[in-house]
C-alpha positions in Angstrom: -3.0 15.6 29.8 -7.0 16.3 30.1 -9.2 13.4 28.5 -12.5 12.6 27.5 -14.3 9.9 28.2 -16.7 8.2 26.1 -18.8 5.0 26.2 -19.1 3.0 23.7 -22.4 1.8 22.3 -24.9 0.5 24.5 -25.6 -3.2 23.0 -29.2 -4.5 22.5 -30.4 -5.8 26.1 -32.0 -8.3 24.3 -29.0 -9.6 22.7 -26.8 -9.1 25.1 -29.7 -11.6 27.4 -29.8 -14.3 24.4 -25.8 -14.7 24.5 -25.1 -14.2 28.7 -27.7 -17.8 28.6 -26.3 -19.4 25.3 -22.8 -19.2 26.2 -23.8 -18.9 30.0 -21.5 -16.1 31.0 -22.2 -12.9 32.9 -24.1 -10.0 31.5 -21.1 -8.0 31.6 -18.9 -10.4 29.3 -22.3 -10.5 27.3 -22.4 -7.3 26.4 -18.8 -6.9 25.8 -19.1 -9.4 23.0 -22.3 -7.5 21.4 -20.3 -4.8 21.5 -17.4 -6.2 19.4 -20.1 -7.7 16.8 -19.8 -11.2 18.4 -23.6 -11.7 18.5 -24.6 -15.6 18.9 -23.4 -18.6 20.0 -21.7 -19.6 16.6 -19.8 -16.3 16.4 -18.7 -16.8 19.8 -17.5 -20.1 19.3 -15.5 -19.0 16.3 -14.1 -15.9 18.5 -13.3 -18.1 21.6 -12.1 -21.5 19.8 -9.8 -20.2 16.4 -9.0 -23.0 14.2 -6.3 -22.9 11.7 -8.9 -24.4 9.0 -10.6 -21.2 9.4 -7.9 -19.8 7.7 -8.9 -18.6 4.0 -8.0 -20.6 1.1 -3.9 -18.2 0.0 -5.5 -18.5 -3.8 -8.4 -16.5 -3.3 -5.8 -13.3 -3.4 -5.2 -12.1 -6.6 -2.5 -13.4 -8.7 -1.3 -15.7 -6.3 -1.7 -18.6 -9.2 0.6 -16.3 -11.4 3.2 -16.2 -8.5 3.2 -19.5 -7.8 3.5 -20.8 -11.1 6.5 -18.2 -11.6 8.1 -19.5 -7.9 7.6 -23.3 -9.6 9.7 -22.3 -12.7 12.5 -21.1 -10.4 12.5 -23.8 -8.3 12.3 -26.3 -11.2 15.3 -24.5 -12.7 16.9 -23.5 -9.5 16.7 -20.1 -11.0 18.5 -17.3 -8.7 15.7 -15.6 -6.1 16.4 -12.7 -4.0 13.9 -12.2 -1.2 13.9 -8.7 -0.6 12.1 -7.0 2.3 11.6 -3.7 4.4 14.1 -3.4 7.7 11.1 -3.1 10.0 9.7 -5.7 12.8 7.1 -6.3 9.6 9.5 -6.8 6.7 12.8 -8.6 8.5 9.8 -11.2 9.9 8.0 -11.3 6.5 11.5 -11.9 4.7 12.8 -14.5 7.6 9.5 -16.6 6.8 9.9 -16.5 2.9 13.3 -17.4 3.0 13.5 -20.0 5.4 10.8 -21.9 3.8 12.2 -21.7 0.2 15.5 -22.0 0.7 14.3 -26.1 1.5 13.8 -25.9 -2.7 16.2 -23.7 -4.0 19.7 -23.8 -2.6 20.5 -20.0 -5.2 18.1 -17.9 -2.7 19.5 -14.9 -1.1 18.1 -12.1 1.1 18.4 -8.6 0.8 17.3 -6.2 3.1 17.9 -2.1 2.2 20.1 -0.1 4.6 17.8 2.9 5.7 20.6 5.0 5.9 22.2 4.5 2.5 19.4 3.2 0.7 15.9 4.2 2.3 12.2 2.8 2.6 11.6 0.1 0.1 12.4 -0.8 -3.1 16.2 1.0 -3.9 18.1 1.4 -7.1 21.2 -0.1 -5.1 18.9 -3.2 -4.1 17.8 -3.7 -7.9 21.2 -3.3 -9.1 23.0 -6.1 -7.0 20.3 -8.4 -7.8 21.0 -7.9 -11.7 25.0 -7.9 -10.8 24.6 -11.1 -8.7 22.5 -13.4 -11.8 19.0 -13.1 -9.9 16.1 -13.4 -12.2 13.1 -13.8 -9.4 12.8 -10.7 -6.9 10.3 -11.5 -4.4 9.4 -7.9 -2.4 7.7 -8.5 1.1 6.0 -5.3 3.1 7.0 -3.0 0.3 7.0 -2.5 -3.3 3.3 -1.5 -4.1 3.9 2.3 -5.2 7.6 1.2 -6.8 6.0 1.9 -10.4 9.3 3.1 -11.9 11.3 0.8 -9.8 9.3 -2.0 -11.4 10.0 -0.5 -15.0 13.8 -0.2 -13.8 13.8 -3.5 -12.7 12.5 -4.9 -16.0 15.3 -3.0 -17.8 17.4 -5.2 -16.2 16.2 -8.6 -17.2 14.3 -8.8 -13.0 11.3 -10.8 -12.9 9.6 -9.3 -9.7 6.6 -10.6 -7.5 5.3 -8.0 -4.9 4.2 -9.0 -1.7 2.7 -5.5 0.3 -0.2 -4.3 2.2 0.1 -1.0 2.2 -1.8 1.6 0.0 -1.7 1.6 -3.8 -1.6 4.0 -5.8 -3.8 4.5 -8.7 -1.7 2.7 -10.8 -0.2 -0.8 -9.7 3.9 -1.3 -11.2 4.0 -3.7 -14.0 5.6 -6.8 -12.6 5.1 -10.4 -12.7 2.2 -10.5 -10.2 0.7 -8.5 -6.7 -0.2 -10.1 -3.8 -1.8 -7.4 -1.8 -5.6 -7.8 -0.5 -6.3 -3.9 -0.9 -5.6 -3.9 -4.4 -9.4 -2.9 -5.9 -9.6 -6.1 -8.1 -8.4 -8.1 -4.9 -11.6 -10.4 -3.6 -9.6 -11.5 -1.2 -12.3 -11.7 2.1 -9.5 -10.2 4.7 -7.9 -7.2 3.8 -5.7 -6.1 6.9 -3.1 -9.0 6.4 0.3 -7.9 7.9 3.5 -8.2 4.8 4.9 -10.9 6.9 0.8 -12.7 6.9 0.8 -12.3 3.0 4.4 -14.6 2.8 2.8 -16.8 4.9 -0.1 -16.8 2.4 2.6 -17.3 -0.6 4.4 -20.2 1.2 1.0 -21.8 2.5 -0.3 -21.1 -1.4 2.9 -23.1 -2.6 2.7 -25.8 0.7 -0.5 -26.6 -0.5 -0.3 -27.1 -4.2 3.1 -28.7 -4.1 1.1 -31.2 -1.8 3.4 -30.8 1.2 2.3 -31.3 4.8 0.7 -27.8 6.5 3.0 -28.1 9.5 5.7 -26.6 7.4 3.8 -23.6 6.9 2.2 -24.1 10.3 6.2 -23.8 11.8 6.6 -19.9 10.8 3.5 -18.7 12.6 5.4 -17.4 16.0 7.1 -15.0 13.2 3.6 -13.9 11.7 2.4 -13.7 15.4 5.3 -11.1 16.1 4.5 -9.1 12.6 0.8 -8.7 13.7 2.0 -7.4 16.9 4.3 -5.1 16.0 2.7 -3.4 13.0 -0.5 -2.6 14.9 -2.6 -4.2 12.4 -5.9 -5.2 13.2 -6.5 -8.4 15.3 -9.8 -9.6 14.5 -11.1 -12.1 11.8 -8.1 -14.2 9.9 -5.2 -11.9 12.0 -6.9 -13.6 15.3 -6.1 -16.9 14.0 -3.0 -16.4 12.9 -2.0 -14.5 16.0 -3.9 -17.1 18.4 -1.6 -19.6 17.6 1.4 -17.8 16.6 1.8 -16.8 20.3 0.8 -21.0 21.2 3.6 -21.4 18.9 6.0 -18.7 20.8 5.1 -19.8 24.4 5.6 -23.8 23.3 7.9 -24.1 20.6 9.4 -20.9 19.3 12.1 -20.6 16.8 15.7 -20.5 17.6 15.7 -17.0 17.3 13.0 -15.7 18.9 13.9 -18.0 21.8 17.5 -16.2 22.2 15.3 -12.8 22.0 12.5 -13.6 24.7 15.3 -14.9 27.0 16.5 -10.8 27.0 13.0 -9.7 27.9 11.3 -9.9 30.8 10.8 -13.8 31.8 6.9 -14.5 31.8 4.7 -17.5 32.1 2.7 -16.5 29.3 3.9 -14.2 26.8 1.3 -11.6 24.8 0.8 -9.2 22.1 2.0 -6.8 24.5 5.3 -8.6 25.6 5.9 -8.6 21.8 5.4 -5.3 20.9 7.1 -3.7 23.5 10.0 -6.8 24.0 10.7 -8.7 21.1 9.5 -5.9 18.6 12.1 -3.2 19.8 15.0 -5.5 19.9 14.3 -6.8 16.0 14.0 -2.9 15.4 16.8 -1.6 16.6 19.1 -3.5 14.3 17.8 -1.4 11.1 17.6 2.0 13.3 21.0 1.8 14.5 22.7 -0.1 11.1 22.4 -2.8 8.9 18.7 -4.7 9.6 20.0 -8.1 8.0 21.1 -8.5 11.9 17.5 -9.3 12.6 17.1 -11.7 9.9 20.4 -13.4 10.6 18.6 -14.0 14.1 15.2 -15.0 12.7 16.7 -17.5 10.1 19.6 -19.2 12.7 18.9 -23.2 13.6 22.1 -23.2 16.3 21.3 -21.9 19.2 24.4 -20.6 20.3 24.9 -18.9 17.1 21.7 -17.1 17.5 22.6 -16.2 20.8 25.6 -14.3 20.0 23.3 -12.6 17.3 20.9 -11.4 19.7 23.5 -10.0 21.6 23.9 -7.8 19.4 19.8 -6.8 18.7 20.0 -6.0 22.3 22.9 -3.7 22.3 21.4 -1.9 19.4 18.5 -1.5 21.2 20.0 0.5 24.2 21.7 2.2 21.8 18.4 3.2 20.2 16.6 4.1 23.6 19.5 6.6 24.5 18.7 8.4 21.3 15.2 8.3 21.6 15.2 9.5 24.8 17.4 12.4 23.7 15.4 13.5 20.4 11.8 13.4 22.2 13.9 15.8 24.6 14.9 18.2 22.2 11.5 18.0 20.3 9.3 18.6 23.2 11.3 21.8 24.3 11.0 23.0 20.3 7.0 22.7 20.5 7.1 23.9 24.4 9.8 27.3 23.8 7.4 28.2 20.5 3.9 29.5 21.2 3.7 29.6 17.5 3.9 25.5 17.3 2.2 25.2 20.7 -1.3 26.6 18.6 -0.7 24.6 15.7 -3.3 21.8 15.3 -0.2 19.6 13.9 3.3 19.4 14.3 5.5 19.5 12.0 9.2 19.4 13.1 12.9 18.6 12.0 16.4 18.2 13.8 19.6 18.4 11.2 21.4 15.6 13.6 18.2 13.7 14.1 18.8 10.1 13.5 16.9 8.7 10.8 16.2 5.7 12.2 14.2 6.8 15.6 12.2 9.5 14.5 9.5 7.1 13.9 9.7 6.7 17.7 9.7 10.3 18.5 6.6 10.8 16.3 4.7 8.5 18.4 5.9 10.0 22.1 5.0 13.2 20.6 1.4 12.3 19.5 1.3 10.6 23.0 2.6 14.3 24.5 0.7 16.5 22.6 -2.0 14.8 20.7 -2.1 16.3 17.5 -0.8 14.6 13.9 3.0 14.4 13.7 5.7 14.4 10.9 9.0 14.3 12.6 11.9 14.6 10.0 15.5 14.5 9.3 18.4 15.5 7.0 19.9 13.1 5.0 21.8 13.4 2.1 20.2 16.8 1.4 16.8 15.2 1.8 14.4 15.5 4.3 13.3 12.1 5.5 9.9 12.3 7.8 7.8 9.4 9.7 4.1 10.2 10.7 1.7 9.5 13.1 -1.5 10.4 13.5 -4.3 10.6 16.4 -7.6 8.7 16.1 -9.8 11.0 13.9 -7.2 11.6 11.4 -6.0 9.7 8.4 -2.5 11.2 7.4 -1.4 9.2 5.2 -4.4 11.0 3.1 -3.3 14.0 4.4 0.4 13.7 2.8 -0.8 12.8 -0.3 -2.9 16.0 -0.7 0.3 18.0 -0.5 1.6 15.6 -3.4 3.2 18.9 -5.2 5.7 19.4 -2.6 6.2 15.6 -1.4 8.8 13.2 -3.1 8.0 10.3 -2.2 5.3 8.3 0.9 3.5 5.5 1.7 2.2 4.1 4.6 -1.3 3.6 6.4 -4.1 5.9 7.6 -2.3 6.4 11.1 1.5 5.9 10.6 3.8 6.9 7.0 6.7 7.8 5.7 7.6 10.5 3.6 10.4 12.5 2.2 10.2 15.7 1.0 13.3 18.7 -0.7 14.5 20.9 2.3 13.6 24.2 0.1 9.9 22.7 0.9 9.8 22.2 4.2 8.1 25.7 5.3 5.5 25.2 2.7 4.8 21.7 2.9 4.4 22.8 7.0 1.9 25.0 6.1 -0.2 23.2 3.6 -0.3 20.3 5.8 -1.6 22.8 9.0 -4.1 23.9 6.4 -5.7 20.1 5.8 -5.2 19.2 8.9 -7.3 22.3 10.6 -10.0 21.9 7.7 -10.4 18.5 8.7 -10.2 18.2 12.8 -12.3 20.3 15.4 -10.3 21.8 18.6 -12.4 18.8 20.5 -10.8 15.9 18.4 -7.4 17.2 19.3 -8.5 16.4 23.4 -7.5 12.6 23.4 -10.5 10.1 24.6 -10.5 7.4 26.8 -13.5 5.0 25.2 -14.8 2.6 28.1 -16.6 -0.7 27.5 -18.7 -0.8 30.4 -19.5 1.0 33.9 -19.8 -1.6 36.6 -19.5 -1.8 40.4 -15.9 -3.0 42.0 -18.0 -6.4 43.5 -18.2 -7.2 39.8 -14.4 -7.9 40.0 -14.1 -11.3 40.6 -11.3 -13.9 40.0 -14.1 -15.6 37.8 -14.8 -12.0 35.5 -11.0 -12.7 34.7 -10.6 -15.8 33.7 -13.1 -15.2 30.7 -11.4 -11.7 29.9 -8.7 -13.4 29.6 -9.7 -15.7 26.7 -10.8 -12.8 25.1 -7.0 -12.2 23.8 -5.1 -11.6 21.7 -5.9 -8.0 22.2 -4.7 -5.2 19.9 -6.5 -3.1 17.3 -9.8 -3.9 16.6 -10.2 -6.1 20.0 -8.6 -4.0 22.6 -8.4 -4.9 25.8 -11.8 -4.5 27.6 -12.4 -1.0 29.7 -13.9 -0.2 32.7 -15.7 2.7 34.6 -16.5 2.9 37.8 -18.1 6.2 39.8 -17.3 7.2 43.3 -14.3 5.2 44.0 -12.1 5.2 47.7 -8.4 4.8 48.2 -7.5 4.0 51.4 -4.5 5.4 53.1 -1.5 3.7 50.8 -1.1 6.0 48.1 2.1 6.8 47.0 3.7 8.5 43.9 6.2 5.7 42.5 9.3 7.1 40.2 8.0 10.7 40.1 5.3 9.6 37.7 3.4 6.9 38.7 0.4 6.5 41.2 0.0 3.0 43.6 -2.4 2.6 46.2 -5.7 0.0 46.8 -9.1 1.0 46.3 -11.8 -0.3 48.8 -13.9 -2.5 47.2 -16.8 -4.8 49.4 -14.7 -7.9 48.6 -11.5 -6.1 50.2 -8.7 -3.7 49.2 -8.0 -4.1 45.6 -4.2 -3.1 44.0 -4.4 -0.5 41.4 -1.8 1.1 39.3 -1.8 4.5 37.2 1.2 5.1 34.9 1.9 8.6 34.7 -1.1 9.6 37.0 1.2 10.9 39.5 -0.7 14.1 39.1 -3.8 12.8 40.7 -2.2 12.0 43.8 -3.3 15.1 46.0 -7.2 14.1 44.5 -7.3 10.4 45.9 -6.0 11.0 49.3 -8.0 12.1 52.7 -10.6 9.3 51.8 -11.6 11.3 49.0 -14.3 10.0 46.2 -13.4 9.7 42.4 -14.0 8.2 39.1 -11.9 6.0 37.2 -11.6 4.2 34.2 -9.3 1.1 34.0 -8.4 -2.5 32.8 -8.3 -5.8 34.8 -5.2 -7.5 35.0 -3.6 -10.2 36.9 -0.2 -8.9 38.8 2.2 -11.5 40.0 4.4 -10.7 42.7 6.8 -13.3 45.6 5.0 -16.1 43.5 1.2 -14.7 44.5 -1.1 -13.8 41.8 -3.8 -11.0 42.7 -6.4 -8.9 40.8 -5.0 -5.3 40.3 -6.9 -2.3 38.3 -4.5 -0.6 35.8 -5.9 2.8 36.0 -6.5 4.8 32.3 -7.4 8.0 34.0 -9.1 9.2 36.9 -11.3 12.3 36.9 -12.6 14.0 40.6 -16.0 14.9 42.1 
């Protein structure tokens, strides 16, 4: 795939001068910092050294005194609450933390988490209904519930107190419940906004820790849970997020729960785990139990004290999972040949596609390999139940969850964020709500913005590489949206005579550098082989990593793309 490349922002000189001798690090790491907004010393200290007190006071959120004093009531009465929560990475984590902690108070505390299958995204009739069957009065909804107006009203018919815990979009009009604990609510002065659901039930049980005068490391336990919410969600890392994410991964690498320690024992085995590990390790496996079947698998995981018993449990995560990879693998198959056998949908600015035996609970996944393929916004749906059931994703310039909701007339249901949603539409409608959606989507992109970019940091020289340019990038994580990893160019680059292809896909070989041959690795730039052999000169732009290999550490450059002279 052809990219652009674009630099990002040159920071003030002057700035960039002011920090490199206040903090007294390199130009380079300087600028890097300006770049990201982290202009003076204080800033930097605050960016380098998190503290947990920097966390914001839970009662600042709106109505979080309402829900508190409603959670009191039920605890005082021992009242029955149902903890109800979305199957993803973001809800089983969410509801895990919620329940875990409460269930300390209230011994009548349940958890319910919707099948996707039977029930779908969110709030569900089925879910209401076994609440009111089963003598709950207190419904606590984390990571959904925000656009479940009539669900609310439905819920209130039958005698269900609810408190909604989401971050996702409102609508215009918020449901009539008990109280809403979501920071992008209009009336919401909340000062961070991009909490994950699992960071706002934190913010409910550290609300309740703190006025029922209880000791913070009971809150303080859960944040290896919030840690894996933030990863996997791809919500933004910076201001409280950092924090919480900072030490939720201490709390992973040192102490983790039960169950995530039976889940990182089935990934990879690291010194130090990161964002990274999680979302594409930990995240997966908590995942694939609501893709495959019934996501209260995850939970039952998340909330286990014996270790033994968790085991077993994660077992069974991890079976789903390569249960989940097969289909995957095989629906991105059959969706790439659609777009690729149909000129028609290979000049489309979007893609919109569906498969009769797609499996509902990957196409999320297939969405995402196809943006990654094709680089244009994606709706991937299946049939269910005489429904069309879609998941989005979108490319960098384009909000779709904006998109979906201008085709409101022909959409049943959605909700989501400006790069990822969920939708679900009448199969009669498909064609036309195909169409309408091209139609936004070419009034609102240019052919350019469907070429993908590659943003670089800074260009530097390869002697700029040192072990000591390392250590400080890495206490510049956790990186993730909003603080990615930092990138590199550098012009008129030399392999010398080791490269190879690797898997069919992949390019190895070392690049001559003054201080010596330095390790690089391109993941699916098998193509540019033929470009960096014969001592010939190109351009690159890449990350700085540490790769650890027959217990030696080394530098290595993992290559974003390279582009020849």
């Amino acid at each position: 795939m052809e990219y652009r490349w674009r630099a990002k922002s040159t920071p003030n000189p002057e700035q960039v001068a002011l920090l490199s001798e206040s903090i007294r690090v390199n130009p380079n790491i300087a600028a890097i910092l300006v770049q990201r907004g982290i202009d003076s010393y204080e800033k930097a200290e605050k960016f380098f050294r998190p503290k947990l007190e920097d966390l914001h006071n839970p009662f600042l959120m709106k109505d979080m005194d309402i829900a508190i004093r409603r959670i009191q009531q039920a605890v005082t009465n021992q009242e029955g609450m149902l903890i109800y929560g979305d199957y993803d990475v973001d809800g089983t984590t969410a509801v895990s933390i919620v329940y875990s902690y409460f269930k300390s108070f209230n011994q009548n505390i349940e958890y319910y988490i919707p099948d996707r299958y039977k029930e779908g995204y969110g709030i569900s009739k089925t879910g209401l209904e076994y609440a009111a069957e089963m003598g709950f009065t207190l419904v606590i909804t984390l990571d959904c519930g925000i656009r479940s107006n009539a669900l609310a009203d439905y819920a209130t018919s039958l005698g269900l107190e609810m408190i909604i815990c989401d971050h996702h979009l409102p609508g215009e009009t918020l449901p009539n419940v008990a109280a809403i604990l979501n920071p992008k609510r209009n009336d919401c002065e909340y000062p961070y906004k991009e909490l994950s659901g699992a960071g706002i039930g934190f913010k409910l049980i550290q609300a309740y820790n703190e006025k029922q005068g209880m000791p913070t490391e009971m809150v303080y336990d859960y944040l290896d849970m919030v840690a894996v919410s933030i990863a996997s969600d791809l919500v933004d890392i910076r201001g409280e997020n950092r924090v919480l994410s900072f030490y939720g991964l201490k709390k992973l690498n040192e102490n983790p729960s039960i169950g995530l320690q039976t889940l990182l024992e089935d990934c990879p085995k690291k010194e130090q785990y990161n964002i990274s590990d999680i979302l594409f390790g930990i995240g997966p496996r908590i995942n694939a139990a609501g893709r495959i079947s019934d996501a209260t698998a995850a939970v039952k995981v998340l909330i286990e004290k014996d270790y033994n018993t968790a085991k077993k449990y994660a077992k069974v995560l991890s079976e789903r999972n390569h249960e989940r990879k097969e289909l995957d693998t095989d629906i991105t198959r059959d969706a790439i040949a659609m777009v690729e056998q149909s000129q028609r949908l290979m000049d489309k600015y979007s893609m919109v596609l569906k498969g009769e035996d797609w499996s509902k609970g990957v196409i999320g996944i297939v969405a995402s390999r196809m943006v990654e393929q094709f680089y244009k916004p994606t709706i991937v749906f299946s049939l269910n139940d005489g429904m069309l059931t879609g998941s989005a994703r979108s490319i960098k310039t384009f909000d779709i969850h904006e998109a979906i909701g201008a085709c409101g007339d022909l959409v049943e249901q959605f909700g989501g964020h400006k790069y990822a949603a969920g939708l679900s539409i009448k199969v009669e409608n498909f064609d036309a709500f195909a169409d309408k959606f091209e139609a936004i989507v070419r009034e609102t992109v240019t052919a350019e913005d469907l070429i993908p970019v590659v943003e670089y940091d800074l260009e530097i020289e390869t002697q700029s590489i040192t072990p000591g340019m390392m250590k400080i990038l890495k206490q510049l994580s956790p990186f993730g949206p909003g603080n990615a990893i930092p990138v590199f160019r550098t012009n008129n680059l030399k392999a010398n005579q080791s490269a190879k292809i690797i898997k069919d896909r992949h390019l190895k070989m070392q690049i001559t550098t003054p201080h010596g041959n330095m390790d690089s690795i391109g993941f699916g730039l098998a193509e540019y082989w033929p470009s960096v052999t014969d001592g010939q000169h190109f351009h690159a732009c890449y990350c700085i990593e540490e790769n650890t290999f027959n217990g030696r550490t080394n530098l290595q450059l993992r290559l974003q793309d390279i582009k020849t002279q």
